[in-house]
Structures are given as structure tokens and as C-alpha cells.
mmCIF file of the N, C-alpha and C atoms, coordinates in Angstrom:
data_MODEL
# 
_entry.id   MODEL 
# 
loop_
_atom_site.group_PDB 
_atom_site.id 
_atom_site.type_symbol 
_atom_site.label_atom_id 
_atom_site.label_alt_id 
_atom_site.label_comp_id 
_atom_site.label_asym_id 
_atom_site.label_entity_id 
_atom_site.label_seq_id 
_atom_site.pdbx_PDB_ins_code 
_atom_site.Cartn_x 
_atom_site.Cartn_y 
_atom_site.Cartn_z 
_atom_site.occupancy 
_atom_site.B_iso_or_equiv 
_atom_site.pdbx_formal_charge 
_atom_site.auth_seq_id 
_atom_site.auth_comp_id 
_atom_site.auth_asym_id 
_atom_site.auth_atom_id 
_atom_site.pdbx_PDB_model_num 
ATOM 1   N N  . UNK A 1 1  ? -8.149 -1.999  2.485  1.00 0.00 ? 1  UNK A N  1 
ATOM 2   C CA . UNK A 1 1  ? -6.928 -2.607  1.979  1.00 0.00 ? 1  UNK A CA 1 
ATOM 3   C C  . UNK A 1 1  ? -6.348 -3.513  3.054  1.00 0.00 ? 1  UNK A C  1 
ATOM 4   N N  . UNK A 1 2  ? -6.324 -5.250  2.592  1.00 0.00 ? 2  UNK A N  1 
ATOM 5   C CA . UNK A 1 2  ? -5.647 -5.803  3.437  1.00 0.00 ? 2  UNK A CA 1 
ATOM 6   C C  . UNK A 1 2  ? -4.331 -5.763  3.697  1.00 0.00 ? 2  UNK A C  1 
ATOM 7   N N  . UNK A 1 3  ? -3.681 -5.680  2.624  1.00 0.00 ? 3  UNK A N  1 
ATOM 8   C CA . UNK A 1 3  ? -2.456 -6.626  2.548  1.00 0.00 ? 3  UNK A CA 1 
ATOM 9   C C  . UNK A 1 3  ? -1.386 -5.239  2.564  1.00 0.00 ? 3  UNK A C  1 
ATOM 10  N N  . UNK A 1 4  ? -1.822 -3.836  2.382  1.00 0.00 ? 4  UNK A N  1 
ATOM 11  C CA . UNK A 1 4  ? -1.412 -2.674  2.470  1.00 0.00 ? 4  UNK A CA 1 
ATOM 12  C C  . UNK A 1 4  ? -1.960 -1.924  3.159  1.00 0.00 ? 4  UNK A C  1 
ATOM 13  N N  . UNK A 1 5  ? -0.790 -1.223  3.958  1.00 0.00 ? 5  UNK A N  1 
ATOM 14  C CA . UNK A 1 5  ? -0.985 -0.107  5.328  1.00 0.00 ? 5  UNK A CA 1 
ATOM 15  C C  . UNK A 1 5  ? -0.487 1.114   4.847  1.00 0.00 ? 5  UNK A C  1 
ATOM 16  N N  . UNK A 1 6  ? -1.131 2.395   4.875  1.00 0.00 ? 6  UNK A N  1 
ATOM 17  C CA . UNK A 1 6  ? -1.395 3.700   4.384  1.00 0.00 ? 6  UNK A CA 1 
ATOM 18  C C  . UNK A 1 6  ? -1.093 4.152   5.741  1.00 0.00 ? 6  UNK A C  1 
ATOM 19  N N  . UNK A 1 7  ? 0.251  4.717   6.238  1.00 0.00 ? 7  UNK A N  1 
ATOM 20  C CA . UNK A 1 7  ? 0.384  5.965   7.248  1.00 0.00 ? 7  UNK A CA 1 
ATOM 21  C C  . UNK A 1 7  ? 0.674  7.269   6.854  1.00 0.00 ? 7  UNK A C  1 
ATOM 22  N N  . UNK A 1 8  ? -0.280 8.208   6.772  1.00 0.00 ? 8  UNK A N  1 
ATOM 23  C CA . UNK A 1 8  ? 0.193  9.821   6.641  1.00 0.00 ? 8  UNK A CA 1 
ATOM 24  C C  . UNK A 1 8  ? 0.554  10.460  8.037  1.00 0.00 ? 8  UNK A C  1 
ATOM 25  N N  . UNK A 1 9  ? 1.757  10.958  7.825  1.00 0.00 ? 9  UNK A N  1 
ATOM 26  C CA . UNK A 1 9  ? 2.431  12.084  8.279  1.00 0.00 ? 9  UNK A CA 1 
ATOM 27  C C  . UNK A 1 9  ? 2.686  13.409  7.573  1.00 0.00 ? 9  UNK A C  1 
ATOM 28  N N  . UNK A 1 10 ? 1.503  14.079  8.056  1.00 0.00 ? 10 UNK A N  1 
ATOM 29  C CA . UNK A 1 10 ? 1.567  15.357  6.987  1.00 0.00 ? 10 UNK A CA 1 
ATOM 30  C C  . UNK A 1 10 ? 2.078  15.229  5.537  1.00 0.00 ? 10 UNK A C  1 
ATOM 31  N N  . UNK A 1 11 ? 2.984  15.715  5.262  1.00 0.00 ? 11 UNK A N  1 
ATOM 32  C CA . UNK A 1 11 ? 3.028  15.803  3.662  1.00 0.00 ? 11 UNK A CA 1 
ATOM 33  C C  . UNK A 1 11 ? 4.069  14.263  3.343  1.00 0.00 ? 11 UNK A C  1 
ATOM 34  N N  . UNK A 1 12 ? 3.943  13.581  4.335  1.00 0.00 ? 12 UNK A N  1 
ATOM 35  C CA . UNK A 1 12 ? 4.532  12.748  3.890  1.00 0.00 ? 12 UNK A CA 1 
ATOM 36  C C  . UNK A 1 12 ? 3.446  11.027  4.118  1.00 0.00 ? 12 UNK A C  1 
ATOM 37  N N  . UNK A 1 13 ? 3.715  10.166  2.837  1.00 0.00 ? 13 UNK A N  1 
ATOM 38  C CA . UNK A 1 13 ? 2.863  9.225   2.794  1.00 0.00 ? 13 UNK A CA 1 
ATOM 39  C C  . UNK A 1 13 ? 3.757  7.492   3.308  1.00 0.00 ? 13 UNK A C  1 
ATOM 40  N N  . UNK A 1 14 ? 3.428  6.869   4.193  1.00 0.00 ? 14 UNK A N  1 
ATOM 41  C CA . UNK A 1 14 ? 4.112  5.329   4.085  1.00 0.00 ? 14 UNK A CA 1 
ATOM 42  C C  . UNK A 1 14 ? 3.033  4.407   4.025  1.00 0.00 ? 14 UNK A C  1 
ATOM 43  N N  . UNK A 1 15 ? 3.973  3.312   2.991  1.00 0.00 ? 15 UNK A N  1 
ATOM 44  C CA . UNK A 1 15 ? 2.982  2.609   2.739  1.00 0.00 ? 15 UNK A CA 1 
ATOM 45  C C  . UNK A 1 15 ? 3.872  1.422   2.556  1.00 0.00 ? 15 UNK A C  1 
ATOM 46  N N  . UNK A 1 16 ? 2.923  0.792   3.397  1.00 0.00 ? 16 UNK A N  1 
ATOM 47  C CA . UNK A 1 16 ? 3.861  -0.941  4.189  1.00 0.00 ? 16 UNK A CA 1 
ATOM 48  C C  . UNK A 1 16 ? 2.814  -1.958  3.676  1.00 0.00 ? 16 UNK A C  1 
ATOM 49  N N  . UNK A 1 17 ? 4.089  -2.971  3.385  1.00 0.00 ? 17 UNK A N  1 
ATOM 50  C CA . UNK A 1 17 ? 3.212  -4.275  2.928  1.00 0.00 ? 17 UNK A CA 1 
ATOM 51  C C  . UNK A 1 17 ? 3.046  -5.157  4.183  1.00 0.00 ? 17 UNK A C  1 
ATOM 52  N N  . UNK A 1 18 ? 2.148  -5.572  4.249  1.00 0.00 ? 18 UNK A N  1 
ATOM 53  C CA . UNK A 1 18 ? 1.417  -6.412  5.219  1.00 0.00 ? 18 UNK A CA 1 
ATOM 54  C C  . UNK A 1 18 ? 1.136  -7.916  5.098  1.00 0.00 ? 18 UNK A C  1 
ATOM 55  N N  . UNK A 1 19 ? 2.270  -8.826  4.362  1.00 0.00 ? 19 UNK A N  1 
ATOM 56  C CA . UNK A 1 19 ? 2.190  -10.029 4.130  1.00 0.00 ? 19 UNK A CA 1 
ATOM 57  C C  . UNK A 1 19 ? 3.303  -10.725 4.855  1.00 0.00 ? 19 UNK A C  1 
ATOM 58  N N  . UNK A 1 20 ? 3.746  -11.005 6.084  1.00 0.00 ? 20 UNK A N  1 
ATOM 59  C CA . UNK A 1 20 ? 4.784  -10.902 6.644  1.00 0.00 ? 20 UNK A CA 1 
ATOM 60  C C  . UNK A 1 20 ? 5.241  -12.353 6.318  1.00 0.00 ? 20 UNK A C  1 
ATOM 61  N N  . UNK A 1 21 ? 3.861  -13.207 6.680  1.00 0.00 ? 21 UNK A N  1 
ATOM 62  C CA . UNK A 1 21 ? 4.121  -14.953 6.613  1.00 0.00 ? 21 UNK A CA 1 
ATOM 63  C C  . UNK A 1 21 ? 4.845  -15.551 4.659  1.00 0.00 ? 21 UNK A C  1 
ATOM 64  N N  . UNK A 1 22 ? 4.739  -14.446 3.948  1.00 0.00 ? 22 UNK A N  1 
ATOM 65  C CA . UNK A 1 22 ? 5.354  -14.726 2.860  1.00 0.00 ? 22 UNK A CA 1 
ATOM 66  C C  . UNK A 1 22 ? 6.522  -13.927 2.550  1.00 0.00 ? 22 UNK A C  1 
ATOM 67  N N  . UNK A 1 23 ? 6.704  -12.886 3.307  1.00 0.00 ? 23 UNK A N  1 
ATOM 68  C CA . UNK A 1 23 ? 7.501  -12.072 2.941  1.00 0.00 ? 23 UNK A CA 1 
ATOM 69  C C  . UNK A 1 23 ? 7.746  -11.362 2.241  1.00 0.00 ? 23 UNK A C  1 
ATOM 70  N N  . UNK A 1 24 ? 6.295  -10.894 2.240  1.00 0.00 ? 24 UNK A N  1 
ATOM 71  C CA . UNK A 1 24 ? 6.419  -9.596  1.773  1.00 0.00 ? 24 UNK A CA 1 
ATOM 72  C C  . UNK A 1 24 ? 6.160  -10.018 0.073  1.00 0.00 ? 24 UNK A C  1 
ATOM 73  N N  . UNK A 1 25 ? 5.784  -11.333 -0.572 1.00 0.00 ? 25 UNK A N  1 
ATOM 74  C CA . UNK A 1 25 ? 6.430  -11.210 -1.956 1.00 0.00 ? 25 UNK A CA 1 
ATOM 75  C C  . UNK A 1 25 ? 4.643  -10.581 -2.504 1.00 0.00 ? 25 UNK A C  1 
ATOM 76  N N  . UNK A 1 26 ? 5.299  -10.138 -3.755 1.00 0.00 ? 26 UNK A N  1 
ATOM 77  C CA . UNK A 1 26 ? 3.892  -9.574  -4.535 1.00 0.00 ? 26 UNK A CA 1 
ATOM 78  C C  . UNK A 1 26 ? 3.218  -10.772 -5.544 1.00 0.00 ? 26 UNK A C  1 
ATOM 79  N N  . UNK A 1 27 ? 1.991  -10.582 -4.604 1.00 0.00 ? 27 UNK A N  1 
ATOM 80  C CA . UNK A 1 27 ? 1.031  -11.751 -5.705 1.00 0.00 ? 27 UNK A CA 1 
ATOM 81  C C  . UNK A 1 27 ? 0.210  -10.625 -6.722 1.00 0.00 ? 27 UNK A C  1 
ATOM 82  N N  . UNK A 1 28 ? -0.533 -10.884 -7.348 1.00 0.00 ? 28 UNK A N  1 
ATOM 83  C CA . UNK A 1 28 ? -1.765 -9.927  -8.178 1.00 0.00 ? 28 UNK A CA 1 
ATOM 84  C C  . UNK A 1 28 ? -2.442 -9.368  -7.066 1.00 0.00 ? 28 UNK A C  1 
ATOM 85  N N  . UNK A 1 29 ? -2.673 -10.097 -5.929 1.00 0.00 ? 29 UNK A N  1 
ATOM 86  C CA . UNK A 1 29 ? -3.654 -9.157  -5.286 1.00 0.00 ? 29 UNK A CA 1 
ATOM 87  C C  . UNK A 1 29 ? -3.179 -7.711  -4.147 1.00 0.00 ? 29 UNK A C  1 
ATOM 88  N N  . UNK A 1 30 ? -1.511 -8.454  -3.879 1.00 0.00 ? 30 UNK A N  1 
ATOM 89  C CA . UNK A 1 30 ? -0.918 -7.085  -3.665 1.00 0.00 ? 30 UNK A CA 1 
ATOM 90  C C  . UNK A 1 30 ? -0.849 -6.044  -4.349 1.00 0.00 ? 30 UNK A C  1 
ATOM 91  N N  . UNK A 1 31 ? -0.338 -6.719  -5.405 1.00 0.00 ? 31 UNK A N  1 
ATOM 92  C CA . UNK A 1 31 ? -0.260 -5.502  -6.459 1.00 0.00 ? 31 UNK A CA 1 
ATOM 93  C C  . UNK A 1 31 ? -1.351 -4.746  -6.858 1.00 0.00 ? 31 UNK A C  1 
ATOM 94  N N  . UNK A 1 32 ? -2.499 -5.151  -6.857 1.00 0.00 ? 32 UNK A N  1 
ATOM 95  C CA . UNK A 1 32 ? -3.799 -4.451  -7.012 1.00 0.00 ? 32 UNK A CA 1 
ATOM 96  C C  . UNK A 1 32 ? -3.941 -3.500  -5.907 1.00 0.00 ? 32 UNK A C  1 
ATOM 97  N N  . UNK A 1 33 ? -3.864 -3.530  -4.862 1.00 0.00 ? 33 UNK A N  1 
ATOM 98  C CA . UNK A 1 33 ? -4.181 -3.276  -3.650 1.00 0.00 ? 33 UNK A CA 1 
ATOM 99  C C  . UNK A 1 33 ? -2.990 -1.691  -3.527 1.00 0.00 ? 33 UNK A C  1 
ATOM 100 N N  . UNK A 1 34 ? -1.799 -2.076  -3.947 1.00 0.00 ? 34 UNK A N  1 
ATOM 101 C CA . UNK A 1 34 ? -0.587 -1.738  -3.990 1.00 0.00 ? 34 UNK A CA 1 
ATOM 102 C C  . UNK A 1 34 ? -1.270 -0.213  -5.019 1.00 0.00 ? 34 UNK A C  1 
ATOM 103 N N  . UNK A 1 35 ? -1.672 -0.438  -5.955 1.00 0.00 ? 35 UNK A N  1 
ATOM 104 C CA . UNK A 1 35 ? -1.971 0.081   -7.631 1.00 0.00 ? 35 UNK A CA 1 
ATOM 105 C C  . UNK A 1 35 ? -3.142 1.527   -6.977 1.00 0.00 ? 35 UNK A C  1 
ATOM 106 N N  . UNK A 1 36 ? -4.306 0.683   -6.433 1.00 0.00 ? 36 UNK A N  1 
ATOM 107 C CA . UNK A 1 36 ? -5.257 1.359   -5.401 1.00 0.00 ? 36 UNK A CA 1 
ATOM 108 C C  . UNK A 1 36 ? -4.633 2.218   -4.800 1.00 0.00 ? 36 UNK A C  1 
ATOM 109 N N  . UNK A 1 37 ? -3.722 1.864   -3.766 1.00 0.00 ? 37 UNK A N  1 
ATOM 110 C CA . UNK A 1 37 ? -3.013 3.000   -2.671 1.00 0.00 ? 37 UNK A CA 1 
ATOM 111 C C  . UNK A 1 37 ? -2.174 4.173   -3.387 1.00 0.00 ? 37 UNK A C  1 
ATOM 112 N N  . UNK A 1 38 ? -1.490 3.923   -4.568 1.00 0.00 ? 38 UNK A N  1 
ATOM 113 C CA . UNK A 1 38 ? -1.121 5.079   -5.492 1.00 0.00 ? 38 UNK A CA 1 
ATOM 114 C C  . UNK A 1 38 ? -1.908 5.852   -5.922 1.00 0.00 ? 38 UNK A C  1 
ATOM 115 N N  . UNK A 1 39 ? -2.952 5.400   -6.522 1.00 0.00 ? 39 UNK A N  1 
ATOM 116 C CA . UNK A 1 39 ? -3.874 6.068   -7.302 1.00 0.00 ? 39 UNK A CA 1 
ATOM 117 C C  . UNK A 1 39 ? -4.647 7.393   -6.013 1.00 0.00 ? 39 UNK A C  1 
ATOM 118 N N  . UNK A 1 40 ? -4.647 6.276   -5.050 1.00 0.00 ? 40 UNK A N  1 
ATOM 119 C CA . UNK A 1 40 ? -5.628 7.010   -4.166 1.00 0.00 ? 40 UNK A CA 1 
ATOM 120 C C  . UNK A 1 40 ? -4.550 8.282   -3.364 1.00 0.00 ? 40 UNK A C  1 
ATOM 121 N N  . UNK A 1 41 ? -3.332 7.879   -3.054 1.00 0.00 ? 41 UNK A N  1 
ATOM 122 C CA . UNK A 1 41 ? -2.414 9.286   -2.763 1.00 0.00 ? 41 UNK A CA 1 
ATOM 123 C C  . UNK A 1 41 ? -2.073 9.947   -4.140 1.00 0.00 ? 41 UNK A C  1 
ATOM 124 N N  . UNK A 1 42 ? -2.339 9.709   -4.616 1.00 0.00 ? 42 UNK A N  1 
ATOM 125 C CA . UNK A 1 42 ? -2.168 10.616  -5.903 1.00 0.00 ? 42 UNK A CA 1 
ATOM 126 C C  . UNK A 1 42 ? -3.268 11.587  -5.978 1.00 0.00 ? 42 UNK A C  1 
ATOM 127 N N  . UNK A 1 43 ? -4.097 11.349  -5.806 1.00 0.00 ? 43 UNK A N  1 
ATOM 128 C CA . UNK A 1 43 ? -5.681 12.037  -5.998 1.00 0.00 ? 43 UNK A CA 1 
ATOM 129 C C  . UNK A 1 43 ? -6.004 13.337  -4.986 1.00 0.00 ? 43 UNK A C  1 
ATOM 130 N N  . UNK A 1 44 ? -5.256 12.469  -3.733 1.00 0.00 ? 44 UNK A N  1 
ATOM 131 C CA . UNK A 1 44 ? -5.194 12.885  -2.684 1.00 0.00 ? 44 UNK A CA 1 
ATOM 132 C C  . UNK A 1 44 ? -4.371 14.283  -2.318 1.00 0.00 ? 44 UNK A C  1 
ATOM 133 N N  . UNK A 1 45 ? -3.637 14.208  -3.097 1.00 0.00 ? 45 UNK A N  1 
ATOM 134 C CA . UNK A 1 45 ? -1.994 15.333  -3.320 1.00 0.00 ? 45 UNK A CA 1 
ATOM 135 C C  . UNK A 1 45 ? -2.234 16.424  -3.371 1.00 0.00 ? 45 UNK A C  1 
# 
């Protein structure tokens, strides 16, 4: 995942957007990426 950063701290999950030069805004491919990182702490739980 580019554009999204996954930090676990034990039971707790952060998850930072990584597009700084736009600010952060959501294109499709964040959001995909974004969609991925849920699914995948979800699974994870």
C-alpha cells in the first residue's frame, strides 16, 4: 500500500494517508487502497 500507512499498537490500529503534496484529498486509488486496509484489519481482528 502506497498511498496508506498501517501502524499497529496492540489492540489498537492507525491508519495515515500518505498523499501529503495533495493533501491528503481522496482519488479512486486512495480509496481503494483505503477499502484494502479495512478489509484487511477487519480480518485481522
Amino acid at each position: 500500500m502506497g498511498l496508506i500507512q498501517i501502524d499497529r499498537q496492540g489492540n489498537l490500529a492507525i491508519v495515515t494517508m500518505t498523499r501529503p503534496e495533495k493533501l491528503n484529498a481522496l482519488n479512486q486509488e486512495m480509496l481503494d487502497e483505503l477499502e484494502r486496509a479495512i478489509i484487511a484489519l477487519k480480518v485481522d481482528s
